[in-house]
Steps between C-alpha positions, in 0.01 A plus 500: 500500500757685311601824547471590127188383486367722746675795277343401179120541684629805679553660112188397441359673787674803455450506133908460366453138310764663239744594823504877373452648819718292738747212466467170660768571755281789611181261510680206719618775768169634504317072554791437746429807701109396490630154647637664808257742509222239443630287828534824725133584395298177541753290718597270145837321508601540107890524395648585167794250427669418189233704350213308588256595791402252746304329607255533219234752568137456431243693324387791758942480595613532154217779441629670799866494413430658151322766663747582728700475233335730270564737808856493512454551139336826558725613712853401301307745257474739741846542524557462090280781414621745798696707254217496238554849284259713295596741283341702179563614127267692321179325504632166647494442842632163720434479883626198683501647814164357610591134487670429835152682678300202281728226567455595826127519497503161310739369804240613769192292309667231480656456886160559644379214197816351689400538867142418475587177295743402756220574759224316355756217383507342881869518536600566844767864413671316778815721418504647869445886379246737614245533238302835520179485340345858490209440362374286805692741731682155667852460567605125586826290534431151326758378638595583864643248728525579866821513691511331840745518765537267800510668820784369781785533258684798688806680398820563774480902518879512521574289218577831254711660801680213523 
C-alpha cells in the first residue's frame, strides 16, 4: 500500500481533504511514525520504503495505523499551536491559547481508542517493554527471556594481577 494513500484517508480522518491545515509532508511523517510505532505496539513487521509501506496491511492493521496516526497528528499540533496568542480591541476578542490543552485532550481519546484496539486486536505487543496497566493494578514484562549460566566455568583469580 502506498504511503500517500494512507495520507489521503488520514485527511479524511482528521477532516483537511483541502490540505489547509497541514501539508502532505507533515501527513507522511506522521503514517511513517505510526508504522514504527504500529510494530513496537502489536509486534507488526511494516517498513516504509520508496514511499510505500510493506507488506500490505489489512483491515483492523490499516485501521490501526491511521489511528496511531491521527495521534502523532495530535501531537505535531501540539507543538504548532504552543505559541497560540490572544489579544483584544474594543469589543473583539481572539483567544488561541486553549488549543494545545484540546489537542491534547483529543490526543489522550484517541491513544486509549489506540491501546484498547491494539488489545482487543490479538496482536502479541511483543516489543519487549514493560506495559503498566493501572487500571488492573498489573505490571508484566511480555517479553522476558531468562539468562542462564553454566556452572564449572571458573576464572584464574590472578589473571587481572598478572
Amino acid at each position: 500500500m502506498l504511503a500517500s494513500d494512507l495520507v489521503t484517508l488520514l485527511r479524511l480522518d482528521i477532516g483537511d481533504t483541502a490540505g489547509e491545515m497541514l501539508g502532505d509532508e507533515y501527513l507522511a511523517r506522521c503514517v511513517t511514525r505510526a508504522v514504527y510505532a504500529l510494530n513496537k505496539d502489536a509486534g507488526t513487521s511494516f517498513a516504509v520504503n520508496g514511499g510505500e509501506v510493506t507488506p500490505d496491511p489489512s483491515g483492523e492493521e490499516q485501521e490501526l495505523l491511521l489511528l496511531r496516526a491521527h495521534i502523532n497528528v495530535c501531537s505535531l499540533m501540539r507543538s504548532i499551536t504552543a505559541n497560540a496568542f490572544s489579544f483584544q480591541s474594543g469589543d473583539k476578542h481572539v483567544d488561541k491559547t486553549k488549543q494545545p490543552s484540546f489537542w491534547a485532550d483529543l490526543q489522550g481519546d484517541l491513544e486509549k481508542d489506540y491501546k484498547d484496539r491494539v488489545k482487543k486486536s490479538g496482536m502479541d505487543g511483543g516489543g519487549g517493554e514493560i506495559v503498566d496497566d493501572p487500571d488492573s493494578g498489573i505490571m508484566a514484562a511480555p517479553a522476558v527471556k531468562p539468562v542462564i549460566y553454566e556452572s564449572g566455568i571458573a576464572e584464574d583469580e590472578n589473571a587481572a594481577l598478572g
